[in-house]
C-alpha positions as CSV (number, residue, x, y, z in Angstrom):
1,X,-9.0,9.5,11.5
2,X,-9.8,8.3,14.8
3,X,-8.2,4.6,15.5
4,X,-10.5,2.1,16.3
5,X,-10.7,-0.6,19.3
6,X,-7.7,-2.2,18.8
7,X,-9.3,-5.3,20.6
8,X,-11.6,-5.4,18.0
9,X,-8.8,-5.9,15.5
10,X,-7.0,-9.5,14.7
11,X,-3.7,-9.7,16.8
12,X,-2.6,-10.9,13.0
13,X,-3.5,-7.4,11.5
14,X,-0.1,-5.7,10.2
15,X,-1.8,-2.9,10.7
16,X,-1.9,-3.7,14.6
17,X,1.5,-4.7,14.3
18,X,2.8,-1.6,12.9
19,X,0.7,0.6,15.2
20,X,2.1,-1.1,18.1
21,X,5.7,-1.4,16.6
22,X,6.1,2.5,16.1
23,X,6.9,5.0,13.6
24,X,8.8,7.5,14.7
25,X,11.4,6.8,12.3
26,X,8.3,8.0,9.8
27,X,8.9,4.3,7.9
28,X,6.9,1.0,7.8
29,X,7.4,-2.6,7.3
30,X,8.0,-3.1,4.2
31,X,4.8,-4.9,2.4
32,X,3.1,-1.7,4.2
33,X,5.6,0.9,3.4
34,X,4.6,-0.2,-0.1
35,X,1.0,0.5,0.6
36,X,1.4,3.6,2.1
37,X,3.1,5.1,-0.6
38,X,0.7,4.5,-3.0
39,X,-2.1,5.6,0.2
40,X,-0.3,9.0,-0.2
41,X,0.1,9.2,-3.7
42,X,-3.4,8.9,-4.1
43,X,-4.4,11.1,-0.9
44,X,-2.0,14.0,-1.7
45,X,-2.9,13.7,-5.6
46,X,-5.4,16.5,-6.1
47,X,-3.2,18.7,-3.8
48,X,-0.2,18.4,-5.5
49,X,-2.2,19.1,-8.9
50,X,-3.2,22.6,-7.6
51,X,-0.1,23.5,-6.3
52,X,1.9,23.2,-9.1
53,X,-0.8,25.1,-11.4
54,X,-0.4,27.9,-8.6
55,X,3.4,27.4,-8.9
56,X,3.0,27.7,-12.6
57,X,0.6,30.9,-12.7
58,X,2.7,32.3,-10.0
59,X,5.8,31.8,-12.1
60,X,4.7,33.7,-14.9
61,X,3.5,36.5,-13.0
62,X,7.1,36.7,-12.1
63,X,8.3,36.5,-15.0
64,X,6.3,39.5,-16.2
65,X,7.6,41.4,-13.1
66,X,11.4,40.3,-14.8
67,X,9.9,41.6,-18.3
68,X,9.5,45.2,-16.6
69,X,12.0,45.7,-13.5
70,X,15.1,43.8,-14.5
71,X,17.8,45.5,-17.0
72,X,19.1,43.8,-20.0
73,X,21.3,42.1,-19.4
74,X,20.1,40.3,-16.4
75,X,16.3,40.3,-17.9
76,X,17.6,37.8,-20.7
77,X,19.8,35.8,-18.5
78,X,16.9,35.5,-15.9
79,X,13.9,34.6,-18.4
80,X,15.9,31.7,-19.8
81,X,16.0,30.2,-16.3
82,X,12.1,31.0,-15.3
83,X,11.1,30.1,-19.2
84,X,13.9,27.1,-19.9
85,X,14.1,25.1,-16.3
86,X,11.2,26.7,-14.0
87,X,8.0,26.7,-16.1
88,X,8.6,23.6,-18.4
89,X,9.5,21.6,-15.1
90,X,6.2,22.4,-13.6
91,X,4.3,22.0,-16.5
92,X,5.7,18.2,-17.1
93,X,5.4,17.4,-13.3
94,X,1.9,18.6,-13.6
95,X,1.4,16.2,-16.8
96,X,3.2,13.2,-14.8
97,X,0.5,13.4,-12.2
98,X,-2.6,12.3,-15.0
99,X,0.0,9.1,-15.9
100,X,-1.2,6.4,-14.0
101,X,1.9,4.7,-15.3
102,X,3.7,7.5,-13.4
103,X,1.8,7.4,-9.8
104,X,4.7,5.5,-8.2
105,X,6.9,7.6,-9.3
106,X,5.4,10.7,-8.1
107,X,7.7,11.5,-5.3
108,X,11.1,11.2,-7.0
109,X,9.8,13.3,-10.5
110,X,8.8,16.1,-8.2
111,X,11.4,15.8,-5.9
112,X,14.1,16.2,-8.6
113,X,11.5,19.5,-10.2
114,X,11.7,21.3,-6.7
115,X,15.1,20.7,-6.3
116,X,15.6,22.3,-9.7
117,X,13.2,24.7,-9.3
118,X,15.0,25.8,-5.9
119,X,18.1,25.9,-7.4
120,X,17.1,27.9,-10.9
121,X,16.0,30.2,-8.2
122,X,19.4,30.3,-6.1
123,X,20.8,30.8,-9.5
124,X,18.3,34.2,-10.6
125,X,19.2,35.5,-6.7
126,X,23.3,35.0,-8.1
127,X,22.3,36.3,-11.5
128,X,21.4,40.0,-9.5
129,X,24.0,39.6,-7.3
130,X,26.6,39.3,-10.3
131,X,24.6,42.5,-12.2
132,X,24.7,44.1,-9.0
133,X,20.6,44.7,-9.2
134,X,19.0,45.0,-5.9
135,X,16.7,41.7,-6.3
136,X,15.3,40.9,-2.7
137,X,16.5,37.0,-1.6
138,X,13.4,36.4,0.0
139,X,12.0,34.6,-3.2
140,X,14.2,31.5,-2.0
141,X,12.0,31.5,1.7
142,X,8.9,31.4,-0.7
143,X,10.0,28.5,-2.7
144,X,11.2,26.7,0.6
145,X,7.6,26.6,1.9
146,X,6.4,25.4,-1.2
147,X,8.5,21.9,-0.8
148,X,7.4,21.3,2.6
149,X,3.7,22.3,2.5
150,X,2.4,22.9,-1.0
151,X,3.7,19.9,-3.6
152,X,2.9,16.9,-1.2
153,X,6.3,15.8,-0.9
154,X,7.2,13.3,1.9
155,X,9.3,14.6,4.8
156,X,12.3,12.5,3.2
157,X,11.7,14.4,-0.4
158,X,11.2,17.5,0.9
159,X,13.8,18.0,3.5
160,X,16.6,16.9,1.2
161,X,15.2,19.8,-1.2
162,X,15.0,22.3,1.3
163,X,18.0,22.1,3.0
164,X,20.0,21.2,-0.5
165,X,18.9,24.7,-1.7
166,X,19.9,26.2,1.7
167,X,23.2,24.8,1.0
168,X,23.3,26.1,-2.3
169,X,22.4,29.2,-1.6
170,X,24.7,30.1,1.0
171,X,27.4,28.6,-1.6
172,X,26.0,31.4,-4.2
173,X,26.3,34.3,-1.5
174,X,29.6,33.2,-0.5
175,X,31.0,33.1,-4.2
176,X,29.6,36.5,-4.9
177,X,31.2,38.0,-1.8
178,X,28.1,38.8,0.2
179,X,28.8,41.0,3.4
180,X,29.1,38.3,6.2
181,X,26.3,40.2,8.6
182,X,23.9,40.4,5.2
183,X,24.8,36.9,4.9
184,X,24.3,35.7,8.5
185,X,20.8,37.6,8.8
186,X,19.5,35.6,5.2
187,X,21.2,32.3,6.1
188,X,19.7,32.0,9.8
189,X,16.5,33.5,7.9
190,X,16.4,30.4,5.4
191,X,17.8,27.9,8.3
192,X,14.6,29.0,10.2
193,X,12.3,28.6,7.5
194,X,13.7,25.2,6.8
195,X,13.6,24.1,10.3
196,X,9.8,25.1,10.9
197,X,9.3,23.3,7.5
198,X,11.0,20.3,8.5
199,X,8.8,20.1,11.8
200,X,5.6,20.9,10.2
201,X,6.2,18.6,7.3
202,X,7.3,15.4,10.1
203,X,3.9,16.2,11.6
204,X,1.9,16.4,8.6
205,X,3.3,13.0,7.5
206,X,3.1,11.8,10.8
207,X,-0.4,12.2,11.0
208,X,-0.9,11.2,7.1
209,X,0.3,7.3,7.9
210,X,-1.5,7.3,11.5
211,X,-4.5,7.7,9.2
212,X,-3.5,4.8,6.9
213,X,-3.2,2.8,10.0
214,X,-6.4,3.6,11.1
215,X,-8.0,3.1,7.3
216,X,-6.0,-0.2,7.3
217,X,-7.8,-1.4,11.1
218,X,-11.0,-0.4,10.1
219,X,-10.6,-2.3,6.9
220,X,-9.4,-5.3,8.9
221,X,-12.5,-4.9,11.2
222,X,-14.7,-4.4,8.0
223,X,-13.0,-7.6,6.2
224,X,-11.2,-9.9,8.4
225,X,-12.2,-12.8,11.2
226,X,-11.2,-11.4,14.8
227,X,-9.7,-15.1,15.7
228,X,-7.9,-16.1,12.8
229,X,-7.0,-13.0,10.8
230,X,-8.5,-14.4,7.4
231,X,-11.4,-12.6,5.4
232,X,-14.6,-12.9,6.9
233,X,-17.3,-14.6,4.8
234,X,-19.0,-10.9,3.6
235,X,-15.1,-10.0,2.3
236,X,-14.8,-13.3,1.1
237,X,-17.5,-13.3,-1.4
238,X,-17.2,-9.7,-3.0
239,X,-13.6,-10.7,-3.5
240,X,-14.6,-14.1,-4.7
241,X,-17.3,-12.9,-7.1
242,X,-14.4,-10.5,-8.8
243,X,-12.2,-13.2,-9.2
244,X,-15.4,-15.4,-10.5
245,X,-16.4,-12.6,-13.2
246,X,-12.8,-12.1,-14.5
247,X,-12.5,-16.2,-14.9
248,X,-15.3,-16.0,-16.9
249,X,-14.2,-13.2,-19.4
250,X,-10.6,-14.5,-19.7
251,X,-11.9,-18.2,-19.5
252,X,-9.4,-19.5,-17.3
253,X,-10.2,-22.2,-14.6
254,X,-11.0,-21.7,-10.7
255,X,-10.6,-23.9,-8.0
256,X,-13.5,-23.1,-5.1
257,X,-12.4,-25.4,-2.0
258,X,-14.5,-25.8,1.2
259,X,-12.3,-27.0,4.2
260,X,-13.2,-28.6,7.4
261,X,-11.3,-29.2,10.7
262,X,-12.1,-32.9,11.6
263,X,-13.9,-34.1,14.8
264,X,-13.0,-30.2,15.8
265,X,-16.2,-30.4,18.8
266,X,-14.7,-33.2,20.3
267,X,-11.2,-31.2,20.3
268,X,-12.8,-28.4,21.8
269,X,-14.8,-30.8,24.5
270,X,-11.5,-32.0,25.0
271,X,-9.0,-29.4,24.8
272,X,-11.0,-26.6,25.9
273,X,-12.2,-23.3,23.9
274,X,-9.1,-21.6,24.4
275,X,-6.8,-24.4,23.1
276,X,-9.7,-24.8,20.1
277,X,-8.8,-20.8,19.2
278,X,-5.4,-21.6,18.8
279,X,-5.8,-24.5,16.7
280,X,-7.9,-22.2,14.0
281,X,-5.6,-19.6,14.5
282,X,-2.6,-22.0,13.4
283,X,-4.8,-23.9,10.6
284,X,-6.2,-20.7,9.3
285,X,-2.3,-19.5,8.6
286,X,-1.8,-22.5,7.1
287,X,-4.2,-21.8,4.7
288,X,-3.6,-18.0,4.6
289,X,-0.1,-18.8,3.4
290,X,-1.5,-21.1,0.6
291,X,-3.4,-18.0,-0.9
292,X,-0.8,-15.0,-1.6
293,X,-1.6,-14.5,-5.3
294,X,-3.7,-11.4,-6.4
295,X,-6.6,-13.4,-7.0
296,X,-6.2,-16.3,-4.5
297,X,-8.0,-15.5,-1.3
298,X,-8.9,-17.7,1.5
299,X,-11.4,-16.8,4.6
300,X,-13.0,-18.5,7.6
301,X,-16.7,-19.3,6.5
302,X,-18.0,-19.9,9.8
303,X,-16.6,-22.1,13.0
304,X,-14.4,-24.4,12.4
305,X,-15.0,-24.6,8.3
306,X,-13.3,-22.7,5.8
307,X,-13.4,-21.5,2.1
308,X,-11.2,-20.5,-0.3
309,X,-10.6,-20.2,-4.1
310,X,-7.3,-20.6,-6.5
311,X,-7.0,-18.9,-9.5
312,X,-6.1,-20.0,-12.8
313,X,-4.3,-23.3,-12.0
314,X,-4.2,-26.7,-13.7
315,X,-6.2,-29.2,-12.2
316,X,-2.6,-31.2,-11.1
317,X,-1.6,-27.6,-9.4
318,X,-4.7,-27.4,-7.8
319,X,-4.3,-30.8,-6.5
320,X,-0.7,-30.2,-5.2
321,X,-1.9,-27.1,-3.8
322,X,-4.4,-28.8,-1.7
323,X,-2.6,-32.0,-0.8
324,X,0.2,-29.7,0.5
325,X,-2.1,-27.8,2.5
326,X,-3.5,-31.2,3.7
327,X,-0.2,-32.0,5.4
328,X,1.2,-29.5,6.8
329,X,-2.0,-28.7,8.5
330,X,-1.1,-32.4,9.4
331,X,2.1,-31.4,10.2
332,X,1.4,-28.8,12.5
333,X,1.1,-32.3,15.2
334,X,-1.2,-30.5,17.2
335,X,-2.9,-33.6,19.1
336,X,-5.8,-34.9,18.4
337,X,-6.8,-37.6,21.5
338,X,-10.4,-38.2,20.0
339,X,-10.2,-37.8,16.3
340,X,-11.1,-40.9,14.3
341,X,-9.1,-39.5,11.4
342,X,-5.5,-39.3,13.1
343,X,-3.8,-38.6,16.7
344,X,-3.3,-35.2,15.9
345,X,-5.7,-32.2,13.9
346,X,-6.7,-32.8,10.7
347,X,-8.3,-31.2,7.5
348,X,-10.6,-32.4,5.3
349,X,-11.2,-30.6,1.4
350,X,-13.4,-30.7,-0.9
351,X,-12.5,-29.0,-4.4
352,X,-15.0,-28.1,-7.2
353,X,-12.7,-27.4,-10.1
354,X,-14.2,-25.6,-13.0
355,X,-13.9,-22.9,-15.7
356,X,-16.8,-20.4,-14.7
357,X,-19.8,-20.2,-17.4
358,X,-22.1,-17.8,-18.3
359,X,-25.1,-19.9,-16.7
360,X,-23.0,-20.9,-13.8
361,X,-22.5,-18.7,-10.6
362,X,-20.4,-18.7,-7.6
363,X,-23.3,-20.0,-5.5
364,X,-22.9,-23.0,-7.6
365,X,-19.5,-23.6,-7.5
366,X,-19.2,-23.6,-3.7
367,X,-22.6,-25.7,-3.2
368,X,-20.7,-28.3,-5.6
369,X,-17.5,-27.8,-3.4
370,X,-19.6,-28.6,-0.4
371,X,-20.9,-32.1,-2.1
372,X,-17.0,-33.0,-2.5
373,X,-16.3,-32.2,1.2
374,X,-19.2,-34.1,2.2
375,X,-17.7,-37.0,0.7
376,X,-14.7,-36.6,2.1
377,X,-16.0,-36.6,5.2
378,X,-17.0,-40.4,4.3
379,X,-14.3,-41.6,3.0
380,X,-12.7,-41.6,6.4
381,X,-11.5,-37.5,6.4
382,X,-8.3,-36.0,6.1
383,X,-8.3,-35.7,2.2
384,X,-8.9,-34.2,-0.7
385,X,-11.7,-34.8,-3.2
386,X,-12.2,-33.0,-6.3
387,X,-15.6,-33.2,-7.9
388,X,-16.4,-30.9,-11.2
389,X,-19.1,-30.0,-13.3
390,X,-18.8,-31.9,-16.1
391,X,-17.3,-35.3,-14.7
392,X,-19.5,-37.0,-12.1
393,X,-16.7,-39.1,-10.8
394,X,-14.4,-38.2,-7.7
395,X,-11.0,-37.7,-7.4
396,X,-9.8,-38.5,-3.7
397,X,-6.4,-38.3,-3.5
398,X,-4.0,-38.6,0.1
């Protein structure tokens, strides 16, 4: 996926961040390493479903070869393996993959199968040796390129499985007193196959989280203000309305907040447009900070007013919320020469508290969280007031 104009994107993207940062090292910060993972997982979902059916039907084609070209006793020995580790190993990876429960874990359940898988195989390769049956090694290069480019393994997974079977396998040769040329030619063999699966496999997940990145900026162009990095007003009401429609079947409260920056025209008259951008940016992470929960989200609804909405708090942790939002903003002591409200920028809040009805919508809530800015704007600014459906009175609090 081709990135887009990174000056497009909000210098407070972590997608930006990472993308400039680097990932040679094929790893993440850690909030989007998390992501990623489950960005692969999902991605590499379908393939890894396929490939271990055609591991599976593969496997028992073997096995029927065992049935007809090994000699008992080997044919015993070596159908226990394919039938008692190999097959039931795919089969219960292949399960794991329809467990949503299980998606996480994805990586280390079919690391630890190919791993097994490769060794079972090391193990039917020392099986022939110890029979003395001419069974051809080259099985083991076949399951190599299944861990690197087949199962959707990361690099990490798959290049501890490869080169672990590698190990073992030369172990095997050596304990069954394989000639050393034989030896040399099937070890530099396997070492080659793992190498060119090692490259190709850094490559492929190279260009698997340079994709992510890309996914994530175009998100972040789709979703969030250039200036202050916050969700623009379009993300801000899709995400709003899902947290509005789940408040309503689980009847638990919301609080919808419109926020103002006080006299911020005269600060920009003042100050000058540059010095105004900063001031957003460092208000609008204020708020950002204020909104981490799943269902909390805060955005910039357009200049120097914002919106946000709380989740399932008390009205006295809605309050606290707010007041401590109030002064850090405060805090901040960015000055304020010409504000009528303090020497230095302010906020003002209005809250419309409410548990979301079936004749209610979000419209509503945020026009009523409008009314209880306005009058904070007339009581003198830099506060909160709370106004809700059912109580006509106010609640200013500083």
């Amino acid at each position: 996926m081709k990135l887009p104009h990174l000056e497009w994107v909000s210098q407070d993207s972590p997608y930006l961040r990472q993308h400039q940062q680097g990932f040679r090292a094929l790893s993440f910060d850690d909030e989007l390493e998390q992501a990623f993972k489950r960005y692969h997982a999902n991605v590499f979902l379908r393939r890894m479903r396929w490939a271990l059916l055609v591991a599976t039907v593969l496997a028992l084609l073997f096995v029927l070869l065992d049935v007809f070209n090994l000699p008992d006793p080997l044919r015993g020995q070596v159908l226990t393996l394919r039938l008692g580790i190999i097959q039931p190993m795919l089969v219960v990876v292949w399960l794991a993959t329809y467990r949503p429960a299980l998606r996480d874990h994805l990586q280390l359940i079919g690391g630890i199968v190919a791993l097994f898988c490769g060794l079972a195989v090391v193990g039917i390769i020392g099986l022939a040796r110890y029979h003395a049956f001419p069974l051809p090694y080259e099985g083991i290069i076949l399951v190599t390129v299944f861990f690197y480019f087949l199962t959707g393994l990361r690099f990490t997974t798959a290049v501890l499985c490869g080169w672990l079977t590698f190990v073992a396998y030369v172990a095997m040769e050596l304990s069954q007193g394989l000639a050393g040329e034989t030896l040399a030619s099937n070890a530099i063999f396997l070492a080659l196959a793992n190498v060119i699966g090692s490259v190709g496999c850094y490559s492929l997940e190279y260009a698997t989280r340079q994709n992510f990145l890309a996914h994530g900026l175009l998100q972040d162009l789709a979703e969030k203000d250039f200036l202050t990095g916050l969700l623009n007003r379009r993300a801000f009401t899709e995400r709003a309305e899902r947290s509005w429609r789940q408040a309503q079947r689980e009847r638990h409260a919301l609080g919808v907040v419109m926020m103002d920056v006080d006299f911020f025209k005269r600060y920009n008259d003042h100050y000058g447009h540059a010095a105004g951008d900063e001031a957003l940016r460092q208000v609008a992470r204020v708020i950002g900070e204020c909104a981490r929960r799943p269902l909390d989200c805060a955005a910039r609804y357009g200049g120097e007013e914002f919106v946000g909405i709380w989740y399932n708090l008390n009205q006295q942790q809605m309050l606290d919320i707010l007041e401590k939002l109030r002064t850090s903003i405060e805090g901040l002591g960015l000055a304020h020469a010409y504000s009528d409200a303090a020497p230095v920028v302010t906020l003002s809040l209005g809250l419309a508290y409410l548990t979301p009805q079936s004749q209610q919508s979000l419209e509503d809530a945020l026009r009523l969280a409008d009314v209880a800015l306005y009058l904070a704007k007339e009581q003198g600014r830099n506060r909160v007031v709370m106004k809700t459906p059912v109580v006509s009175g106010l609640e200013p609090i500083r």
